[in-house]
Residue frames as a rotation matrix with the C-alpha (Angstrom) as fourth column:
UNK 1
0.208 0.849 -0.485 -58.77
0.917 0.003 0.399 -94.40
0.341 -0.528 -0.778 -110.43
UNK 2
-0.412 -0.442 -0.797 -56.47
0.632 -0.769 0.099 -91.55
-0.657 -0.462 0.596 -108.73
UNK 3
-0.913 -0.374 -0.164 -56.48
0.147 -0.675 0.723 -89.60
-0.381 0.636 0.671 -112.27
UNK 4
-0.253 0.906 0.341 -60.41
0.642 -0.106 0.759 -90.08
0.723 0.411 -0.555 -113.05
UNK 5
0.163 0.548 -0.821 -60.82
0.969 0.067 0.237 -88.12
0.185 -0.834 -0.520 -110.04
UNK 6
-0.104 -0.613 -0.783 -58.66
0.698 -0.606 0.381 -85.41
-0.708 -0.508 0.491 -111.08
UNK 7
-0.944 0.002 0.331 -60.17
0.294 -0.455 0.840 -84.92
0.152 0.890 0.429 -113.80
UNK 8
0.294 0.942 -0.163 -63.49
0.868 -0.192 0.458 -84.19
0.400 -0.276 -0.874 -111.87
UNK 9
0.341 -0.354 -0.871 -61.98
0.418 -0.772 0.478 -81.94
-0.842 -0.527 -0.115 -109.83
UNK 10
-0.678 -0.735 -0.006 -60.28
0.543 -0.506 0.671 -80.43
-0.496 0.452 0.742 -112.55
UNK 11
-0.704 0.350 0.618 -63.68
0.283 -0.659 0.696 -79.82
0.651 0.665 0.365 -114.83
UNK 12
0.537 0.834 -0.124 -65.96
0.776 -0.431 0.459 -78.85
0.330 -0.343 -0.879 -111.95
UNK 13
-0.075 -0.562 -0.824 -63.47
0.592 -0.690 0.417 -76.18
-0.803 -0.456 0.384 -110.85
UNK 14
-0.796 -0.493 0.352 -63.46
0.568 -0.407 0.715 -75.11
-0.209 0.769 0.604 -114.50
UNK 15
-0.015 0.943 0.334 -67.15
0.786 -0.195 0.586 -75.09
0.618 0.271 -0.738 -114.74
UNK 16
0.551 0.258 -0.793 -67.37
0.765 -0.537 0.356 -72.79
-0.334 -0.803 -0.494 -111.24
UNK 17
-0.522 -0.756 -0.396 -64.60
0.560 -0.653 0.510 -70.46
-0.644 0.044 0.764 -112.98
UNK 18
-0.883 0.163 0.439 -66.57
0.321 -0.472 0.821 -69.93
0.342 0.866 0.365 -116.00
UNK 19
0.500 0.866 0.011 -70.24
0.623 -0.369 0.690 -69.01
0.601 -0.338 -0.724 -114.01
UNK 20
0.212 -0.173 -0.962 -68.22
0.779 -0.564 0.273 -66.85
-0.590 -0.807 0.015 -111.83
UNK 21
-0.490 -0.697 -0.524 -66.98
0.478 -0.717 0.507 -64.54
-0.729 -0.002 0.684 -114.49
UNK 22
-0.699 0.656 0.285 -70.42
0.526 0.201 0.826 -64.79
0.484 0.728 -0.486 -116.31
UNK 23
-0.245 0.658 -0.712 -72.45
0.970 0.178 -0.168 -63.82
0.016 -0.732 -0.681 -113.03
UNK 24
-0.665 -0.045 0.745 -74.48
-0.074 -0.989 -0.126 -60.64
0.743 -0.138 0.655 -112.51
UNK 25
-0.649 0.478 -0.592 -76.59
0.758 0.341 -0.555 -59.76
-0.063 -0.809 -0.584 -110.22
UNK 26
0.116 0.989 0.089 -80.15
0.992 -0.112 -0.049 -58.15
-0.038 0.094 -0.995 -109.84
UNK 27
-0.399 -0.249 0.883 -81.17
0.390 -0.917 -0.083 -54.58
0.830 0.311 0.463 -109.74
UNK 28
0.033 0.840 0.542 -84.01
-0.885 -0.227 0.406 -55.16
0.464 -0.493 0.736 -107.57
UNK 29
-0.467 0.182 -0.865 -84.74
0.393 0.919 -0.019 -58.08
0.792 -0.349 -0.501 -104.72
UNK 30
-0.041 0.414 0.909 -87.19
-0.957 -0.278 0.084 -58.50
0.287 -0.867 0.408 -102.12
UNK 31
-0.371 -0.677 -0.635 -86.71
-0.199 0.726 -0.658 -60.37
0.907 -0.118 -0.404 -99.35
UNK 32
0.528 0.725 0.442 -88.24
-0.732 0.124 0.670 -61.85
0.431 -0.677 0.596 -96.25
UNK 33
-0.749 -0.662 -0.024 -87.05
-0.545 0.637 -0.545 -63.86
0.377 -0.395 -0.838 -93.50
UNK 34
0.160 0.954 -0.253 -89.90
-0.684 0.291 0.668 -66.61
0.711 0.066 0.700 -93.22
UNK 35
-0.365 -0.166 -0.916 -87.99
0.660 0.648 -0.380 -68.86
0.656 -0.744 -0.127 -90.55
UNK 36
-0.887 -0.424 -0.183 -87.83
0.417 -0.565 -0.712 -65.54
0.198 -0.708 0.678 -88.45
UNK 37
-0.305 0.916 0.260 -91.76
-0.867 -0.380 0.323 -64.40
0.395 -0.127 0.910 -88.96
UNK 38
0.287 0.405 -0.868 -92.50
-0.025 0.909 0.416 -68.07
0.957 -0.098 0.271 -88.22
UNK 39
-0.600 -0.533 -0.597 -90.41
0.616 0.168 -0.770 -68.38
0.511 -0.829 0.227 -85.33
UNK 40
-0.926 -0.250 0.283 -91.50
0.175 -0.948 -0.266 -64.60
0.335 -0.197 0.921 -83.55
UNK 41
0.078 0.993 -0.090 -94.96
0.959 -0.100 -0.266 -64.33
-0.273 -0.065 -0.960 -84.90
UNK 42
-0.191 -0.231 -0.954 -93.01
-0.318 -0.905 0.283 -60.67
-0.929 0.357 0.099 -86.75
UNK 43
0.478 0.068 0.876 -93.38
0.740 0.505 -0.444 -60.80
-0.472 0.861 0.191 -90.37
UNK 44
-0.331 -0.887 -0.322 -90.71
0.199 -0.399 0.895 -59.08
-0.922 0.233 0.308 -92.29
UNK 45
0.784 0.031 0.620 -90.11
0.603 0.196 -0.773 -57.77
-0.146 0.980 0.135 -95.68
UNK 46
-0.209 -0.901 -0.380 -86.87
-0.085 -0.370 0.925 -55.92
-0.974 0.226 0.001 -97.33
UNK 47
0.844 -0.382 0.377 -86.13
0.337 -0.168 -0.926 -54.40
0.417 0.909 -0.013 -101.05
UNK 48
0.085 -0.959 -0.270 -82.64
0.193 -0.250 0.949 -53.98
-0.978 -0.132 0.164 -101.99
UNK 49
0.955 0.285 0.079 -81.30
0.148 -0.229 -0.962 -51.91
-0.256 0.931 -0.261 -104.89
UNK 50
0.179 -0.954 0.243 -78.43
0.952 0.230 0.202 -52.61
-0.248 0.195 0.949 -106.54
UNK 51
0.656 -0.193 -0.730 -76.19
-0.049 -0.976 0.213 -48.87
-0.753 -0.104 -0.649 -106.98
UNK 52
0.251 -0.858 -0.448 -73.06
-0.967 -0.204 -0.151 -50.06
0.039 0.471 -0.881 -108.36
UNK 53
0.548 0.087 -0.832 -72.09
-0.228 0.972 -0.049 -53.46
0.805 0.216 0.553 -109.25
UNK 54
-0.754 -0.507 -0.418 -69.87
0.346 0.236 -0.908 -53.80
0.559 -0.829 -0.002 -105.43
UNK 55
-0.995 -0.086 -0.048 -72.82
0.090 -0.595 -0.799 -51.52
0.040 -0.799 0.600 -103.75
UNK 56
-0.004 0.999 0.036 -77.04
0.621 -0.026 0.784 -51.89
0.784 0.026 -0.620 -102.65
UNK 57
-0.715 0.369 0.594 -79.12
-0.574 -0.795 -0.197 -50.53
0.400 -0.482 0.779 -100.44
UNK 58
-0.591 0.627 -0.508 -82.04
0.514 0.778 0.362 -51.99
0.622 -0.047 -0.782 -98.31
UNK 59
-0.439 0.487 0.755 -84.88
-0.842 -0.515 -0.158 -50.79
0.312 -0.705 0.636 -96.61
UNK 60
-0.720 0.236 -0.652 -86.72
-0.007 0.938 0.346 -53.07
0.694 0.253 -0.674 -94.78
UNK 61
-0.285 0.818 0.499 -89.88
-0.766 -0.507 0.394 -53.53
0.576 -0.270 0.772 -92.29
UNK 62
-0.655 0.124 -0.745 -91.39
0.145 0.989 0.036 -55.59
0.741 -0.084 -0.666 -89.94
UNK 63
-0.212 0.934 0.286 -94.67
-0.345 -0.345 0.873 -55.96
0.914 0.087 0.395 -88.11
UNK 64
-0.967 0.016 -0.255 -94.95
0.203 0.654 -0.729 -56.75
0.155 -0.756 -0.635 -84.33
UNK 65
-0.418 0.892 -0.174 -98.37
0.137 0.251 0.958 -57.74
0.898 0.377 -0.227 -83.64
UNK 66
-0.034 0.235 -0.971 -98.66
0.970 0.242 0.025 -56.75
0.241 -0.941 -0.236 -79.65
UNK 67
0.629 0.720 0.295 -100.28
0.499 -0.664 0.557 -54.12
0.597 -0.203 -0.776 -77.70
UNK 68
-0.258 -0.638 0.726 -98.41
0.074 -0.762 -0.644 -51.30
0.963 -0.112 0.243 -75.85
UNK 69
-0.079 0.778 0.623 -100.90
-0.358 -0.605 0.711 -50.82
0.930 -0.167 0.327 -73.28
């Protein structure tokens, strides 16, 4: 029983090694924080561009719906 168990652990660790050293990652993402517009009543948005595979960028925005006045 001990050793069936170690051998799970043993190939899901492998499996997570091998998608980690497979992984890339976008060029481009937009993004949005829908708890936070929900929550607020702000809706949000964000692009991020990828520079260098360690390095992005983001701009983002967000809309407050109330009067100054």
């Amino acid at each position: 029983m001990h050793l069936i168990k170690i051998q799970y652990i043993a190939i899901l660790l492998l499996i997570c090694w091998g998608s980690i050293l497979k992984c890339s990652a976008q060029k481009v993402a937009v993004k949005t924080n829908l708890f936070y517009g929900a929550y607020s009543g702000t809706p949000n948005l964000g692009v991020e561009w990828g520079l260098s595979p360690r390095t992005t960028i983001e701009f983002g925005a967000g809309l407050n719906w109330f009067n100054t006045q």
